[in-house]
N, C-alpha and C positions, 0 to 999 in steps of 0.2 A: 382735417379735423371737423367734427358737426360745428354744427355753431349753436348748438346748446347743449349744454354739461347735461339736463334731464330733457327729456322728452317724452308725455305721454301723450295717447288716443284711447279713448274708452275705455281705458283704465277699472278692472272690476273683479271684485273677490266676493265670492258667497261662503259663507259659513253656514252649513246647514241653511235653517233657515231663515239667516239673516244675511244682508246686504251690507258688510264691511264696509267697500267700496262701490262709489255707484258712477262709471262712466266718468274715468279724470280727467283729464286736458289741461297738457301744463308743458310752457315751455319755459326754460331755467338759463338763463346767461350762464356763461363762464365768468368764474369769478369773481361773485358776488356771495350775500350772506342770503341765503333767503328763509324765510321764517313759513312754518306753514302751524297754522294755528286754528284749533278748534278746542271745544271743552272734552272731558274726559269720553274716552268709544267711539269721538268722531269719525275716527279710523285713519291717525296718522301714524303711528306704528305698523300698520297693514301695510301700508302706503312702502314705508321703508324694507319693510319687509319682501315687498313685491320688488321694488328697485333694486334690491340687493339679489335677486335672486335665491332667498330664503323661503319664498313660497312662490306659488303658482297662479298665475291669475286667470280666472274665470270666462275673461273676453276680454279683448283689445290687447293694446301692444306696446311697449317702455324701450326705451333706447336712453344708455346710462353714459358717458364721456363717448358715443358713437356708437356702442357693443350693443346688441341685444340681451334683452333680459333673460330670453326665455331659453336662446343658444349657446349665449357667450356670460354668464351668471359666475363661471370663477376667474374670468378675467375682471370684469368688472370689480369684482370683489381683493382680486390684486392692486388696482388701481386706487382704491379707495379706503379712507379708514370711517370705523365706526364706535360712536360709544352709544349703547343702546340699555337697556334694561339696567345695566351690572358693566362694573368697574372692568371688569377682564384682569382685575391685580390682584398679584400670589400676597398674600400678606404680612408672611413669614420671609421672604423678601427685602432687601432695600431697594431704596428708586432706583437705582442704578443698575440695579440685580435683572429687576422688573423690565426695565429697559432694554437690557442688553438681549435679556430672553427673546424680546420681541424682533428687535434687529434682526437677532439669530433666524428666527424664523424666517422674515423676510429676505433671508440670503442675504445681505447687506457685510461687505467687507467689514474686517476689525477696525480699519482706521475709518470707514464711515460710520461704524456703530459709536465711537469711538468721540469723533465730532459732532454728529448726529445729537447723540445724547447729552454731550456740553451743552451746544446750544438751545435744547428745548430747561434743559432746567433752567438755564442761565433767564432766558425767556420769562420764566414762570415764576421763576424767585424760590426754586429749590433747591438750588444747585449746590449749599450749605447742609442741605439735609440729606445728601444724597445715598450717603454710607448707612441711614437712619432705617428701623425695618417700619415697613406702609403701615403694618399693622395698629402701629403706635400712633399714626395721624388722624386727626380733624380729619371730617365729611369732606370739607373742604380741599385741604389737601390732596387726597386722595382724587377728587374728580379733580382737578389739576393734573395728576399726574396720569388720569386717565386719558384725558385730552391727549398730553404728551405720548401715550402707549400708541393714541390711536394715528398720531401724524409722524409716528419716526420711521415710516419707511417712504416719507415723501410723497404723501398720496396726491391726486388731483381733485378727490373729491372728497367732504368729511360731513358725514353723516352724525346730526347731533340728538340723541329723543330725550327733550326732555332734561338738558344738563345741570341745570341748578334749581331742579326740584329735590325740597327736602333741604336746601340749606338754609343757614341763614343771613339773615338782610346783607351783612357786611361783607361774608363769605362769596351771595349770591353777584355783589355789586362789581368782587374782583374781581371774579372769573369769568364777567361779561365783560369787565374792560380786559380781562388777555385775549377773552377769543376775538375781539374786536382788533387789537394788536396783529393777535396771531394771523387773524384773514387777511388785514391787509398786510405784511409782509412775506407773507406766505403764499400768495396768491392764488389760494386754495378755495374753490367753490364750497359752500358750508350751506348744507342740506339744516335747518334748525325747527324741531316741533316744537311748539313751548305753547301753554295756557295763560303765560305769565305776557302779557299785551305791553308791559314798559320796557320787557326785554327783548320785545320784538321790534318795539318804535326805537329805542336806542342801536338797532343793532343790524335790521335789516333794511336793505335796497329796496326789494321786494316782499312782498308776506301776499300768502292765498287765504281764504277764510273757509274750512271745511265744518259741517255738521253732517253726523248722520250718511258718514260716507259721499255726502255731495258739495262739489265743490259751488260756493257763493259768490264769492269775489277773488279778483286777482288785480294787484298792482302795485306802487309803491303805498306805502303808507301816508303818505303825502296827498295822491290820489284819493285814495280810499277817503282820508278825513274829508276832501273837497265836494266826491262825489256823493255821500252818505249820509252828511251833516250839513246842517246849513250854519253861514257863518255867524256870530256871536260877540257878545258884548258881555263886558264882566263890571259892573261901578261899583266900586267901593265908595263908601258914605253913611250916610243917615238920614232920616226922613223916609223912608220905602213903607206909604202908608197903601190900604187898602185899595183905596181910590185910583192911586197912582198905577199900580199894577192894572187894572182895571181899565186905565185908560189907555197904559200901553198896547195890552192884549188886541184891545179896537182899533187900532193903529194898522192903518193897509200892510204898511213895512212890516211888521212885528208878527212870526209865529210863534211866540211863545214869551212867556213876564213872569219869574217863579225867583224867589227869594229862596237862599242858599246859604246854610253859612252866614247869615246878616250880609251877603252879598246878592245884587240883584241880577241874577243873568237872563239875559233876553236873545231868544235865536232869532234871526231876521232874515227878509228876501236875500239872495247874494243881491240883488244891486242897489239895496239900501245904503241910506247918506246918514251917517252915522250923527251929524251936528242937529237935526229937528228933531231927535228922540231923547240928545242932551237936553237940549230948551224943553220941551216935553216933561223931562223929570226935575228941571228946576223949575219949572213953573207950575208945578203941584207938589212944592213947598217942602223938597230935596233937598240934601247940601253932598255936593258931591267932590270926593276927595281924590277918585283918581277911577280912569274907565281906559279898559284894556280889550283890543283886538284880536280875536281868534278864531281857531279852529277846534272845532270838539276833539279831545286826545282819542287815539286810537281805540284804548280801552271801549271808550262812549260807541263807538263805532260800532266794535265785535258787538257789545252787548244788545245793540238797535238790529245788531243784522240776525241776534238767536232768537230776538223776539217777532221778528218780521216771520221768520219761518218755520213758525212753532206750528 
């Protein structure tokens, strides 16, 4: 077996005359969630699209759980499930209907279709609605049982574009904590585009940052915030007068002193000592109620890295 679920080299799709994809390079563990993230036309649906062997790519070369893209395009695609664009669900249908159809396709025995499909609603928390036709469901539900469509015939890889766009907050909240379930029980490598950056820092191991077809950064999210941002101080208090600011900004340590929210955040060297920039703000006449240690969130990151290469 490879030892990576994706594999690209020079990865690249022209479209007339635009550059889709521009030369990927990306290698994917087994097993994990990873998130590939850019804003709207970066060209992560391309991406999947080329991986699945759905379209043709222009130069370079994809290797998908070991298969080639370009030779072996309906194995891979046996191997793998996908929810992309559209639900893939008859509506007129119940869950179970919908389910079984899919089984059906995948050749899948009566009694594994049978088990199969217990287990993903059971899973999912539809197991109650099962007899019920899809048509009559919430967004929500619906891409729930999309997911389920797309993992009942055991895939190795699952392919996610985009899965809780379009719902909303509380909808959006569940069905990152099943697919978060679902990965790790299922031991299922989880291909995930999303624009949505909290659902990528909750969710994924690894995330790449694409614009404009070219790939930015690659690593964990963890990484990225280290490598991207520099580290950060958050005080809550009072007193955050002009001077104060002013005297931090001159401050060797200190790149930056910007009030927020009646909160004062200050980005600093990473090997700054965080205790002379406390005395610092109480001794121009601060009172400070509580100061917290961090890391820029993900979101802060993407947005520094579309402005970087605009």
């Amino acid at each position: 077996m490879s030892e990576y679920a994706v594999q690209t080299r020079g990865l690249t799709r022209d479209f007339s005359t635009v550059r889709a994809l521009d030369h990927l390079d990306l290698d994917i563990p087994h097993g994990i969630v990873f998130g590939f993230l850019g804003p709207n036309g970066a060209g992560k649906t391309t991406t999947i699209h080329l991986l699945l062997g759905l379209l043709k790519a222009t130069e370079g070369s994809a290797h998908v759980l070991g298969l080639d893209v370009f030779s072996q395009a309906s194995q891979i695609r046996a191997q793998s499930g996908a929810l992309l664009e559209h639900t893939g669900l008859y509506e007129r249908l119940t869950a179970q209907e919908n389910l079984e159809y899919y089984g059906r396709i995948a050749r899948m025995s009566s009694g594994d279709r049978s088990m199969r499909i217990r287990e993903l609603l059971e899973k999912l928390d539809l197991f109650d609605r099962r007899n019920e036709s899809v048509g009559k469901w919430s967004r929500g539900m619906k891409q729930k049982l999309a997911v389920a469509r797309a993992l009942m015939h055991h895939p190795r890889l699952l392919f996610l574009d985009e899965p809780t766009s379009g719902l909303d907050p509380i909808s959006a909240s569940t069905l990152r904590d099943d697919l978060a379930m679902i990965a790790a029980n299922e031991g299922v490598t989880v291909f995930l585009t999303t624009h949505n950056l909290t659902e990528a820092e909750k969710l994924c191991a690894q995330v790449a940052v694409i614009r404009e077809g070219k790939l930015l950064r690659v690593g964990s999210p963890d990484l990225l915030r280290t490598q991207e941002a520099a580290p950060r101080m958050e005080v809550v208090g009072t007193g955050f007068s002009e001077s104060l600011l002013a005297a931090l900004r001159s401050h060797p340590e200190v790149l930056s002193a910007e009030l927020i929210n009646s909160h004062l955040i200050i980005e600093t060297q990473p090997s700054a000592d965080t205790a002379p920039l406390v005395n610092l703000i109480v001794t121009n006449g601060a009172s400070i109620e509580e100061v917290r240690k961090g890391k820029a969130s993900l979101e802060e990151v993407f947005l520094t890295l579309m402005e970087e290469e605009k």
